[in-house]
C-alpha positions as CSV (number, residue, x, y, z in Angstrom):
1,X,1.5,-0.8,-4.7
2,X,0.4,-0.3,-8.2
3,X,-0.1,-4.0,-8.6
4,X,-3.2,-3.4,-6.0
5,X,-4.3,-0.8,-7.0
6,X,-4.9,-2.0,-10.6
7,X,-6.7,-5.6,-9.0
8,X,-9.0,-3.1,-6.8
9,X,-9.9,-1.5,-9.8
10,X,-10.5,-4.9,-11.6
11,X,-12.8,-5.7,-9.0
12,X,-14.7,-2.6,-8.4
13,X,-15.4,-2.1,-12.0
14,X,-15.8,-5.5,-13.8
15,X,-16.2,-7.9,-10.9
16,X,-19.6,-9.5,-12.7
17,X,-17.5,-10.6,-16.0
18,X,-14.1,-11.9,-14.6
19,X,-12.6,-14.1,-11.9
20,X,-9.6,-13.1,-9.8
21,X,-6.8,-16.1,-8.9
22,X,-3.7,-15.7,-6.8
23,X,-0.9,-17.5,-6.5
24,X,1.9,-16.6,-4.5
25,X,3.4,-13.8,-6.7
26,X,1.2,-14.3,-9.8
27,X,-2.2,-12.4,-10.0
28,X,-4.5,-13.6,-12.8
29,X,-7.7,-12.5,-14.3
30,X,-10.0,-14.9,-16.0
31,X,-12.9,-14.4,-18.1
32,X,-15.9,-15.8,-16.6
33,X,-17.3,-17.1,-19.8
34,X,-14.4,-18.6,-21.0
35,X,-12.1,-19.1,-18.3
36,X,-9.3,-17.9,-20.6
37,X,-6.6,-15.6,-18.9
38,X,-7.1,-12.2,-20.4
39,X,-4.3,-10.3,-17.7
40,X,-2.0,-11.3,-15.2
41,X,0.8,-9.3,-12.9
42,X,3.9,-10.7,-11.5
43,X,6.3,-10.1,-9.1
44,X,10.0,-11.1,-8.2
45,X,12.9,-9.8,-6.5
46,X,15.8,-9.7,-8.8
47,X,18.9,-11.1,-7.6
48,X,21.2,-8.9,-10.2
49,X,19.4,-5.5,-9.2
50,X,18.7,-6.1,-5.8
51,X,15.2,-4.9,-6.7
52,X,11.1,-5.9,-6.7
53,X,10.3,-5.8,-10.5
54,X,6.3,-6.6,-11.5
55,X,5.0,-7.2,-14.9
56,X,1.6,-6.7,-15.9
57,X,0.6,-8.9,-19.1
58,X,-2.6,-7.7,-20.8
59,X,-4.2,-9.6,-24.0
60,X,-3.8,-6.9,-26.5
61,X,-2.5,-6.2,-29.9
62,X,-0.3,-3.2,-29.2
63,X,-0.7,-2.3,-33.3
64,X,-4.5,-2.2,-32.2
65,X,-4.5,0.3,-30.1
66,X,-4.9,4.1,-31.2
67,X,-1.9,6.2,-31.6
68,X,-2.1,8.2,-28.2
69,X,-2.2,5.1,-26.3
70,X,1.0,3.6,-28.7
71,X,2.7,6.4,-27.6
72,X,2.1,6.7,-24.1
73,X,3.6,2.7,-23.7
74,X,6.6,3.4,-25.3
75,X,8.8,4.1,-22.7
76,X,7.2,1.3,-20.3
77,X,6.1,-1.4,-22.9
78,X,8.6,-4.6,-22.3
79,X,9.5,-7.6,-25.1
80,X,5.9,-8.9,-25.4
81,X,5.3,-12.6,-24.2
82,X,3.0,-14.7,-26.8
83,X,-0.3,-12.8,-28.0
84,X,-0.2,-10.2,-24.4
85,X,1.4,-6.9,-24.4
86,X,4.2,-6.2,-21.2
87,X,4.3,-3.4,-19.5
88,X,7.2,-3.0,-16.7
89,X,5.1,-1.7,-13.6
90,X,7.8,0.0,-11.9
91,X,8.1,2.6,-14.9
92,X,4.7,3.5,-15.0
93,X,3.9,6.8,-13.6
94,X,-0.2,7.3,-14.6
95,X,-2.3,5.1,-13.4
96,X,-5.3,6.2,-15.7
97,X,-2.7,5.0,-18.2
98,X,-3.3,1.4,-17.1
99,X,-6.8,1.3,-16.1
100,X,-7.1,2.6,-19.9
101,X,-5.4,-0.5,-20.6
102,X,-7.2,-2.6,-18.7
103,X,-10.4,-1.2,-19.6
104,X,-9.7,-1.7,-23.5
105,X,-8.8,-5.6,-22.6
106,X,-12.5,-5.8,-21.3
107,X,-13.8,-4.1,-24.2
108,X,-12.4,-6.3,-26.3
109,X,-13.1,-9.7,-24.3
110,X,-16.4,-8.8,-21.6
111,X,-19.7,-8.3,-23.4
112,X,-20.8,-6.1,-20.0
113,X,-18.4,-3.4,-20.3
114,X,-20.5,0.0,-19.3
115,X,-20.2,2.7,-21.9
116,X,-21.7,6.0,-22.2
117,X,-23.4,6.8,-25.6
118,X,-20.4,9.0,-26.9
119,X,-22.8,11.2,-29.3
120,X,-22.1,14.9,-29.5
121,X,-25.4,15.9,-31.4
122,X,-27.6,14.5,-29.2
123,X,-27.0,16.4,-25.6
124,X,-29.3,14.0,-23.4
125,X,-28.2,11.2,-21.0
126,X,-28.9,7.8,-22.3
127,X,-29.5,5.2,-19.5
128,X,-27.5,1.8,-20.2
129,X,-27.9,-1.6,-18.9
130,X,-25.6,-1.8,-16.0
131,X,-25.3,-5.3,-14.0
132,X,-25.9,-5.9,-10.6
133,X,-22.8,-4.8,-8.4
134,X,-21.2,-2.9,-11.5
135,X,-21.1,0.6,-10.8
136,X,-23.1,1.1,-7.8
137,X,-23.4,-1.5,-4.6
138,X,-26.9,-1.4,-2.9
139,X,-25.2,-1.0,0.8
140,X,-26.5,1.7,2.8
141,X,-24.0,3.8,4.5
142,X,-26.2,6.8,6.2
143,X,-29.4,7.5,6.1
144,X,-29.3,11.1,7.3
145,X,-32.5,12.1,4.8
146,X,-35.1,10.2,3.2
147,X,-33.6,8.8,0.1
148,X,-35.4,9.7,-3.1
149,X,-37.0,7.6,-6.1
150,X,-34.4,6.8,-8.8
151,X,-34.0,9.9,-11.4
152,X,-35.7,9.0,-14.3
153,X,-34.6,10.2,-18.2
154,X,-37.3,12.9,-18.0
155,X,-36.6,14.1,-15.0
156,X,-32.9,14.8,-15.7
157,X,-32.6,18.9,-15.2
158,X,-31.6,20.6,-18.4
159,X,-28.3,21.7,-16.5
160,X,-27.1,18.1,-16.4
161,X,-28.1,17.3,-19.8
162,X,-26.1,20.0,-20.9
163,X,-22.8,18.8,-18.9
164,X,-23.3,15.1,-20.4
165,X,-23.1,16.6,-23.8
166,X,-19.8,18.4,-23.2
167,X,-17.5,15.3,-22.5
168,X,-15.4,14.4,-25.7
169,X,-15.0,10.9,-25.2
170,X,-13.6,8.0,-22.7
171,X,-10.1,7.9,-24.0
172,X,-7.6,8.3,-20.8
173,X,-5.8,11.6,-21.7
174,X,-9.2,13.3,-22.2
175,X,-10.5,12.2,-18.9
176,X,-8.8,15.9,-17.0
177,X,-9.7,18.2,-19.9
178,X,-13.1,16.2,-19.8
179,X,-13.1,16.9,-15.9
180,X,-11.8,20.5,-16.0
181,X,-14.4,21.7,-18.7
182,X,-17.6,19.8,-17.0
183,X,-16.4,21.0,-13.5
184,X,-16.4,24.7,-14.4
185,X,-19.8,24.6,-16.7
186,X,-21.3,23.1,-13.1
187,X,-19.6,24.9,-10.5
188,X,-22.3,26.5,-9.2
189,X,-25.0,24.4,-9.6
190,X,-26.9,23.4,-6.7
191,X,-29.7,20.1,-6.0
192,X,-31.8,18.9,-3.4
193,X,-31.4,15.2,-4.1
194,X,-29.7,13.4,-1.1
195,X,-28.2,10.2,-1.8
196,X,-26.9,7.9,0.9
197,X,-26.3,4.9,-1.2
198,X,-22.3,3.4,-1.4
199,X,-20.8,4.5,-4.4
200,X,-17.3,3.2,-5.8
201,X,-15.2,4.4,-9.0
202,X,-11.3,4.7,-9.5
203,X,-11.1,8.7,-10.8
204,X,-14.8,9.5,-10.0
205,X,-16.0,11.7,-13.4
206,X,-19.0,13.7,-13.8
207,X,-19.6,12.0,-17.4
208,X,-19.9,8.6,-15.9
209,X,-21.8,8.9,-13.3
210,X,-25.9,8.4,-13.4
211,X,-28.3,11.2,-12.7
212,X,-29.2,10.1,-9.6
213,X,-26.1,9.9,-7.8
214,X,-24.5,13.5,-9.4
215,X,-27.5,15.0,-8.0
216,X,-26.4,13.5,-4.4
217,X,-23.4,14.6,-4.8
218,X,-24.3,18.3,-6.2
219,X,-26.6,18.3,-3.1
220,X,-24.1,17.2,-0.8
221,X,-21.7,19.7,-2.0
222,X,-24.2,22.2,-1.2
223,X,-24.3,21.6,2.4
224,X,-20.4,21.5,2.1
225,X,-20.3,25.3,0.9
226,X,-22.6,26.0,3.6
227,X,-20.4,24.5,6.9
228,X,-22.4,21.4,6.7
229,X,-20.3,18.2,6.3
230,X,-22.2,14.7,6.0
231,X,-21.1,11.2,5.1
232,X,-20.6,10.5,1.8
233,X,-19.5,7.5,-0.4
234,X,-15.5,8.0,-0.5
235,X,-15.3,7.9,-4.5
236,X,-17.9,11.0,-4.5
237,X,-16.3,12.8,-1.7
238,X,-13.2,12.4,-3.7
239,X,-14.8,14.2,-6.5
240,X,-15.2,17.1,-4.7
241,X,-11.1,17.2,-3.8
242,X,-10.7,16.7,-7.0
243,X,-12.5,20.0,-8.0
244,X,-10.7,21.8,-5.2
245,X,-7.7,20.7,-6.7
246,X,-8.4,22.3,-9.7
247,X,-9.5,25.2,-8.0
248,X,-13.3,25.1,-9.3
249,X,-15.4,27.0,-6.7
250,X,-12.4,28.3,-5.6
251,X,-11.6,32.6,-6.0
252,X,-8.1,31.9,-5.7
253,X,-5.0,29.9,-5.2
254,X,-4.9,30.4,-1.6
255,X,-8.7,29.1,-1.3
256,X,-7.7,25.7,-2.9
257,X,-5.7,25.1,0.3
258,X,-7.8,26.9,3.1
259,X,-10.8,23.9,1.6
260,X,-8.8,21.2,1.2
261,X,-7.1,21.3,4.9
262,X,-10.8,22.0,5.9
263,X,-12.1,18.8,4.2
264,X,-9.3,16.9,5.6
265,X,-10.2,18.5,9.4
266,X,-14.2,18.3,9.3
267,X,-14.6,15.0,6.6
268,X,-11.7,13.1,6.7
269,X,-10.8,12.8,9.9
270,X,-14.1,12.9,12.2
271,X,-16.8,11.2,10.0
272,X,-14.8,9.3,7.1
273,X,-12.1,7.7,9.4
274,X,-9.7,6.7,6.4
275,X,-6.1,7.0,6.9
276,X,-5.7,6.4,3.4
277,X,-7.6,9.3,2.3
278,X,-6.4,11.4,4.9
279,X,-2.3,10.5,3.6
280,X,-3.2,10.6,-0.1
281,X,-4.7,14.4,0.5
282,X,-2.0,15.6,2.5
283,X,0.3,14.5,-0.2
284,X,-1.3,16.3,-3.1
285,X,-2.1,19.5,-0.8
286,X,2.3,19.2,-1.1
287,X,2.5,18.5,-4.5
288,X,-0.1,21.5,-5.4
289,X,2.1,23.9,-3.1
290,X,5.4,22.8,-5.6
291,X,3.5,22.8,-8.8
292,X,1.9,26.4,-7.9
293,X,5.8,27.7,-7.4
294,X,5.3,28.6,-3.8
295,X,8.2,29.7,-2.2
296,X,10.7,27.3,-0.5
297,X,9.0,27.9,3.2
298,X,6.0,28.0,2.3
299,X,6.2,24.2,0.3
300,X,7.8,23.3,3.6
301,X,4.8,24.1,5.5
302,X,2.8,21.9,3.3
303,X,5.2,18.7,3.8
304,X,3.5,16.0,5.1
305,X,4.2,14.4,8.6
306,X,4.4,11.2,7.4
307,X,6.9,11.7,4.7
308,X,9.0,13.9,6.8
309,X,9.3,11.2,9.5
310,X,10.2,9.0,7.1
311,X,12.9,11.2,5.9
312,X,14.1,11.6,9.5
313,X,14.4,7.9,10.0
314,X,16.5,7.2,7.0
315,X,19.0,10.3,7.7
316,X,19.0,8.7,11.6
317,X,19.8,5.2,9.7
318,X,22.0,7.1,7.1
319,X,24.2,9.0,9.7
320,X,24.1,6.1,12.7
321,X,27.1,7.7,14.6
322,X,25.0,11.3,14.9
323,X,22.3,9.2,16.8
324,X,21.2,7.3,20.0
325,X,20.7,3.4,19.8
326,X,17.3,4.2,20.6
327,X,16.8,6.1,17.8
328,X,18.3,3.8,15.1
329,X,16.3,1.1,16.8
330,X,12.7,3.3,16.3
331,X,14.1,4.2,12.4
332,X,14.8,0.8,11.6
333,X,11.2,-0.5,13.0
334,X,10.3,1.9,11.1
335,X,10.8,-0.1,7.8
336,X,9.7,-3.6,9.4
337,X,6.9,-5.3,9.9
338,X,7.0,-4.3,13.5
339,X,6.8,-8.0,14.4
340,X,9.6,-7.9,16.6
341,X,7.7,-5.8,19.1
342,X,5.8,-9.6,19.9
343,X,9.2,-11.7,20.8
344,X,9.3,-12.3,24.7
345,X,12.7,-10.6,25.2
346,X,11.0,-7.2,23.9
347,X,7.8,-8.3,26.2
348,X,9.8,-8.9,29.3
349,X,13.1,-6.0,29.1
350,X,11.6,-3.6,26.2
351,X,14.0,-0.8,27.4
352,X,17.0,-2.8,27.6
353,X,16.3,-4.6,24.3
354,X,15.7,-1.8,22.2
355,X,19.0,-0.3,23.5
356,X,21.2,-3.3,22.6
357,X,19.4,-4.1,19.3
358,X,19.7,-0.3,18.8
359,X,24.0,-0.9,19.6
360,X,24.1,-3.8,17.4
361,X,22.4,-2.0,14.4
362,X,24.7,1.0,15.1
363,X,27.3,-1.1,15.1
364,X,26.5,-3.1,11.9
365,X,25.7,-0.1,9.9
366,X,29.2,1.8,10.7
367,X,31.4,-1.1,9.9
368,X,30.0,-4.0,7.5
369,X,30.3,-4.1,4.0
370,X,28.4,-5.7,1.6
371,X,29.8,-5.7,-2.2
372,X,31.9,-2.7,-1.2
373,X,28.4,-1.0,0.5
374,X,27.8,0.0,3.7
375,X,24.6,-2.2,5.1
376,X,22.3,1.1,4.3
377,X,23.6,1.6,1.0
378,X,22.6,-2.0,0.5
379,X,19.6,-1.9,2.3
380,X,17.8,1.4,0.4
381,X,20.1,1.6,-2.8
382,X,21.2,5.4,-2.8
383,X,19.2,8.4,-3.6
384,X,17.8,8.1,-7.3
385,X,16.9,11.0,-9.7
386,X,12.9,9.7,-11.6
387,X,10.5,11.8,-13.0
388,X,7.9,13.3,-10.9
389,X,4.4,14.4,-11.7
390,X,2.4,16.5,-9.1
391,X,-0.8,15.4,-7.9
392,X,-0.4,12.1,-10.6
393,X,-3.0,9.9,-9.0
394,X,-6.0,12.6,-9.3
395,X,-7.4,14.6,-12.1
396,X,-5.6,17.2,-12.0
397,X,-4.4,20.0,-14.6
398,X,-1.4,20.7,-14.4
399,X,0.3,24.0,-13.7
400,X,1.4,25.5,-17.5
401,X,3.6,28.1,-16.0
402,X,6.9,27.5,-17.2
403,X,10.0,28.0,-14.7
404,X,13.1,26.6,-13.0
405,X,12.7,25.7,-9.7
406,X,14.7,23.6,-7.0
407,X,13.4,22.7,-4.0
408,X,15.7,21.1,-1.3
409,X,13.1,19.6,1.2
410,X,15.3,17.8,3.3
411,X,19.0,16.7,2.7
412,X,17.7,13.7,1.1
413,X,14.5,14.9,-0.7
414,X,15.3,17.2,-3.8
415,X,12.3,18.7,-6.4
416,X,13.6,20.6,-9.2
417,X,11.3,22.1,-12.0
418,X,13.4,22.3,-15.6
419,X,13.1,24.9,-18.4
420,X,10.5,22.4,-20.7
421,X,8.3,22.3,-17.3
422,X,8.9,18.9,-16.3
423,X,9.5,18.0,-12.9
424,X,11.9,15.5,-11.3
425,X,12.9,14.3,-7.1
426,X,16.0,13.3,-6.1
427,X,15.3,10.7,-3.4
428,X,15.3,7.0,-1.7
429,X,12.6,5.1,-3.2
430,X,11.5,3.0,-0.7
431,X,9.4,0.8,-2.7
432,X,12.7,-0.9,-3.8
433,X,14.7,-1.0,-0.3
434,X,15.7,-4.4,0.8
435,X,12.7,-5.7,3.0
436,X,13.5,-9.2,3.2
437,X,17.1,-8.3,4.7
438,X,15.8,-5.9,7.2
439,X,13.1,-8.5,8.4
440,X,16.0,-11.1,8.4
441,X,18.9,-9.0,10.3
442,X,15.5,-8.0,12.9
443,X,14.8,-11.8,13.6
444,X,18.9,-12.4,14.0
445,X,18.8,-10.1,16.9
446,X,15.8,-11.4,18.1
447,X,17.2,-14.5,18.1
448,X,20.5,-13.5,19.7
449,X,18.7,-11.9,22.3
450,X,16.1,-14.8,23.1
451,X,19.5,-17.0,23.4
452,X,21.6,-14.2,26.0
453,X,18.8,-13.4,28.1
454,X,17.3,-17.2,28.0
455,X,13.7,-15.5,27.4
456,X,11.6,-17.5,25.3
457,X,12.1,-20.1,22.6
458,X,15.2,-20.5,20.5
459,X,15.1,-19.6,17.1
460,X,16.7,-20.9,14.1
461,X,20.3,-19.5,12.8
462,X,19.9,-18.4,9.7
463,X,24.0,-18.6,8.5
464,X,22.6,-15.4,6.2
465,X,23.6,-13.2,9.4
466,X,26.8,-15.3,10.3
467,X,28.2,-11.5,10.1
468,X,26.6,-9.9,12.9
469,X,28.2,-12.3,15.7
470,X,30.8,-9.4,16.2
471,X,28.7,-6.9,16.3
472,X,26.1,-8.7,19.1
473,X,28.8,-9.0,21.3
474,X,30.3,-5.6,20.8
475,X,27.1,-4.4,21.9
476,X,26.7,-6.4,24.9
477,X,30.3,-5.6,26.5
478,X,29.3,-2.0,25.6
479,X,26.5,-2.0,27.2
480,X,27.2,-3.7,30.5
481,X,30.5,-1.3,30.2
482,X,27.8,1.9,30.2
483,X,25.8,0.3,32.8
484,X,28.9,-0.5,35.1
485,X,27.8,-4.2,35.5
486,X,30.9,-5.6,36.2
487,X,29.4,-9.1,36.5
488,X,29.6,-9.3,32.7
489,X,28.8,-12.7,31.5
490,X,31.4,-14.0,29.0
491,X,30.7,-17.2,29.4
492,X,26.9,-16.2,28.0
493,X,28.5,-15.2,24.8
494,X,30.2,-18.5,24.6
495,X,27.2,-20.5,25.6
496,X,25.5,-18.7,22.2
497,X,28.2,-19.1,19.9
498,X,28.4,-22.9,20.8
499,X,24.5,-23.2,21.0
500,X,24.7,-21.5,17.6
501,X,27.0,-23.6,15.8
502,X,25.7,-26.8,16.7
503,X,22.2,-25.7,15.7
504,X,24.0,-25.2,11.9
505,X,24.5,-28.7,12.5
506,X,21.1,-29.9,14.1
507,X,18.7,-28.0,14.2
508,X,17.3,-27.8,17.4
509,X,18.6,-31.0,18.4
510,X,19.0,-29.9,22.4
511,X,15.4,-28.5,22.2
512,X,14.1,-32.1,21.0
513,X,15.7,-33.9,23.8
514,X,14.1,-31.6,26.1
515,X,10.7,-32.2,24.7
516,X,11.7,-36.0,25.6
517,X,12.3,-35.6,28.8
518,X,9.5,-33.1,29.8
519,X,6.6,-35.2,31.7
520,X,3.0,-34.8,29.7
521,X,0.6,-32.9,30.9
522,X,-3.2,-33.3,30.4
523,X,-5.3,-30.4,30.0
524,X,-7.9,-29.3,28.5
525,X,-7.8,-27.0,25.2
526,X,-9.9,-24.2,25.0
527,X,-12.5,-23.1,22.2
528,X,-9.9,-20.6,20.6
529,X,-6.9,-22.8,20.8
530,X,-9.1,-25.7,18.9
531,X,-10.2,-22.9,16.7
532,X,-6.5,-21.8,15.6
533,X,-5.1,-25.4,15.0
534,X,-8.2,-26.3,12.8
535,X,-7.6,-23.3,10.7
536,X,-4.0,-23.3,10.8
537,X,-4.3,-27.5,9.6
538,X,-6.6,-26.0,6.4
539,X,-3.7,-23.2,5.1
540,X,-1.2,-26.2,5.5
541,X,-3.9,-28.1,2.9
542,X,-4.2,-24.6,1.2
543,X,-7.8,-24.7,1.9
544,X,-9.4,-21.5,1.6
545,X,-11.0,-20.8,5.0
546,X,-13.0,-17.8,3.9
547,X,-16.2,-19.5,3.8
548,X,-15.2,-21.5,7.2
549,X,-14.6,-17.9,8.9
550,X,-17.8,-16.4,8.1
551,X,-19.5,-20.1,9.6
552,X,-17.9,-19.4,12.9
553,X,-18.5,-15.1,12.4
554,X,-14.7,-14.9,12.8
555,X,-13.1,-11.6,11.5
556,X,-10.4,-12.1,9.2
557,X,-8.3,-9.5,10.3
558,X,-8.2,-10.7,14.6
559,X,-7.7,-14.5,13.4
560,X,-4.5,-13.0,11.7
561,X,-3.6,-10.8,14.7
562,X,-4.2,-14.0,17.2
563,X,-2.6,-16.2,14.9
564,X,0.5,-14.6,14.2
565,X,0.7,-13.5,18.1
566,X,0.6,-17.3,19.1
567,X,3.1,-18.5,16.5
568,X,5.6,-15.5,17.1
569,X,7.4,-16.9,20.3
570,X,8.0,-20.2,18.4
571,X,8.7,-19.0,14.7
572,X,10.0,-15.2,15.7
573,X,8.0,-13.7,12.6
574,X,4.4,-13.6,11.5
575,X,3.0,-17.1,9.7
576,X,-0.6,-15.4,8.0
577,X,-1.2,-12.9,6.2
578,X,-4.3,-11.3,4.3
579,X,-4.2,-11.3,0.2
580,X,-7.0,-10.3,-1.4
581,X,-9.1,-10.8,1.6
582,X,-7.7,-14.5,1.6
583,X,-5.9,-15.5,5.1
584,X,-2.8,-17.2,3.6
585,X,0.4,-19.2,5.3
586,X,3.6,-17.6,4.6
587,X,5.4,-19.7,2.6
588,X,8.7,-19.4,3.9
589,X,7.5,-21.0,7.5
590,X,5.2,-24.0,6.1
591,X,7.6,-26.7,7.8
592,X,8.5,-24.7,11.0
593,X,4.7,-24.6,11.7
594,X,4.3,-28.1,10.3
595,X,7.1,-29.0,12.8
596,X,5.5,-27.5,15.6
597,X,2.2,-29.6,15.0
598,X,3.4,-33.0,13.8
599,X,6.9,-33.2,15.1
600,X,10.0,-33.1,13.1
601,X,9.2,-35.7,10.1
């Protein structure tokens, strides 16, 4: 999400001269010094669209910024709200476009923004006063070789000094032609300078970077060219797919893909670990076979796994009579939270459950209609032609070749290439499907499962999913009829519907007088159960427990896992999640859990 991206960015780059505030769906930026809001993103879904829009709202005069910046807004640039300037997030394409935005906001408001001297004449670096935790964190991450003393001005090799002076200046659109020209004039320069220290930047450049640390990187590069792979810090690892990109070090085309599948086999995978890296690689490895004008199969050979199952599982959800109900119920999981795969009816009969919840989404999907739309149609709103821009999120030049081009990927994934060179994909964007119906027509079958097989607690009817009642039952006669259980239980299906209409009624009224009823038992609590309740008491205070997890060495990231597991046969959906590194409640389930712990009120 782009929204994330841009807060990460915040954070990595300007964390000692602003504070970062969330609420709900409203993410703020604060000057320290002031306290006065200088940018803030916001989220809704919109009823009329049936979409996710987000905002982001930055303190700037739109007259004062220069021309190229003017005109790269215009197309995203919303009716501006007071003195801050709109952007609609969902039509911007290039991210350096907003973190140009962002940075100008700080240039203008934070007295510690980092800039390199920008003086053409004068071809050496000059060092600037950076604060702590600005550009570079003091966290070790290997110490395969001794690390050297700090590079001093004098000691900068001529070579360097020479590549500092060739970068233009800061502005966003010079940041590739900046890139390109400083990666060729150093493309074979080589260093004995290891560095080990973390290093983190959004669109690593050679211009902003210190001595020190290009020199750990030239080194490391080095030992790259020779077979030898070492850890890295991410950002400067990136650097070097970046160049490969661009095919810098590179004899041909071909080359730029032999390295990059390389880096992703002996860095990636075995000594960085990062999924993220590892999809985001794979994806522009794609996107350079299309904007090279590789053939059809060949581009196809490139296609990444994970987009291609993706694809697969919304033609299975697309086509639902071509496929098994074990294969809808895998595609539709697919675009969950995978939440479901906690209830106790998956637990105790995960065979026979995925089965009939695969039936009843088969059975949904062929015959309801929403506003004259099938329930997919709904759910993922149709293929949609949008510009596309190869290998956007990188620094990357793009191909200048000039050509028409389709390429049909998959029946649901179109690239074409037109005569002015610009690029557009005709596909489902699944940023924009309908999550909050698939996680509520998930937790309906739940429920109607829980209620047929009498496994586990009863959950709530949410009248939302009135609709599927037909299709439940359809499933079960089907499926007892497949099985040749003859024994079938109508009188089950009666037992729900009643249980389910007197629950619209009272909720949970039959479940209360069986708590009455049930004698009390004494026992004794354990350390982790105590644990969960007093954390669980502090999110229903909106306390922030940060600062209690790290007293009691908890790890944010099990508390959530053990949390949500011990809620989900009561509430039938997770109740914590992580923003921001914050554990927050869920909104939507503050009286269920408050229920749960106090009794109805």
């Amino acid at each position: 999400m782009l929204i994330n991206e841009a807060l990460d960015y915040i954070k990595n780059k300007y964390a000692s001269s602003c504070n970062l505030e969330i609420q709900q769906n409203l993410y703020l930026v604060n000057d320290k010094k002031t306290k006065k809001c200088m940018i803030y993103f916001i989220t809704f879904f919109d009823q009329e669209t049936s979409s996710q829009k987000a905002y982001c709202n930055l303190l700037l005069d739109e007259l004062g910024l220069d021309l190229s910046l003017q005109q790269a807004i215009k197309d995203v640039k919303m009716e501006s709200i007071g003195k801050f300037l709109t952007l609609d997030m969902n039509k911007i394409h290039d991210t350096r476009l907003l973190f140009q935005l962002i940075d100008q906001v700080f240039l203008i408001y934070d007295d510690h923004l980092i800039i390199l001297e920008d003086d053409h004449d004068d071809s050496s670096y000059h060092e600037t006063a950076i604060p702590k935790k600005e550009i570079r964190r003091r966290k070790h991450i290997h110490a395969a070789h001794p690390q050297n003393p700090k590079t001093t001005t004098k000691e900068i090799p001529e070579k360097l000094r020479e590549m500092y002076a060739l970068a233009k200046s800061n502005a966003y659109y010079e940041w590739v032609p900046n890139f390109i020209r400083q990666g060729k004039f150093m493309v074979d320069y080589e260093d004995d300078y290891p560095w080990s220290e973390d290093y983190k930047s959004y669109f690593p450049c050679y211009y902003d970077m210190p001595p020190e640390i290009l020199r750990g990187y030239f080194s490391w590069r080095k030992k790259v060219r020779e077979g030898e792979y070492l850890p890295i810090a991410t950002s400067l690892s990136y650097l070097y797919v970046y160049e490969l990109l661009n095919g810098i070090g590179c004899k041909d085309v071909q080359e730029r893909f032999d390295k990059l599948e390389e880096f992703v086999e002996r860095f990636v995978r075995p000594i960085a670990h990062d999924q993220r890296m590892e999809d985001r690689v794979e994806e522009w490895i794609f996107e350079l076979a299309l904007d090279m004008h590789f053939p059809i199969e060949r581009v196809k050979a490139y296609f990444p796994d994970g987009m291609l199952k993706l694809d697969q599982n919304l033609m299975t959800l697309k086509k639902v009579k071509e496929h098994t109900p074990s294969e809808i119920f895998e595609s539709i999981m697919a675009f969950s939270d995978r939440s479901f795969y906690k209830s106790p009816v998956y637990k105790k009969e995960p065979e026979k459950t995925k089965e009939i919840a695969g039936m009843i989404i088969k059975n949904a999907f062929k015959d309801y209609r929403i506003k004259k739309k099938t329930l997919f149609s709904f759910i993922f709103k149709g293929q949609r032609t949008t510009s596309f821009y190869p290998v956007s999120n990188a620094l990357y030049e793009r191909n200048k070749e000039k050509d028409i081009l389709t390429y049909d990927i998959d029946p649901i994934r179109i690239y074409h290439l037109d005569k002015y060179n610009n690029w557009n994909i005709k596909a489902f964007q699944i940023e924009k499907c309908d999550s909050k119906f698939i996680k509520g027509l998930i937790r309906e079958i739940d429920r109607f499962l829980r209620a047929y097989f009498e496994v586990g607690r009863k959950l709530k009817v949410d009248d939302a999913f009135d609709f599927m009642e037909s299709y439940e039952e359809m499933a079960i006669k089907d499926y007892e009829e497949k099985h040749k259980q003859m024994d079938f239980n109508l009188a089950s299906l009666q037992k729900i519907r009643y249980e389910a209409a007197l629950t619209r009624e009272s909720l949970l009224t039959e479940e209360e007088k069986e708590v009455e009823v049930k004698p009390v038992v004494e026992k004794e609590i354990d350390d982790q159960d105590q644990m969960t309740e007093v954390i669980i008491k502090k999110l229903l205070k909106n306390e922030d427990v940060t600062s209690f997890l790290k007293e009691h060495h908890l790890f944010i990231e099990v508390v959530a896992d053990e949390m949500n597991e011990a809620y989900y046969d009561e509430i039938g959906d997770n109740i914590v999640e992580i923003e921001d590194n914050r554990l927050v409640l869920i909104e939507d389930y503050r009286e269920d859990v408050e229920e749960l712990l106090y009794g109805r009120k």
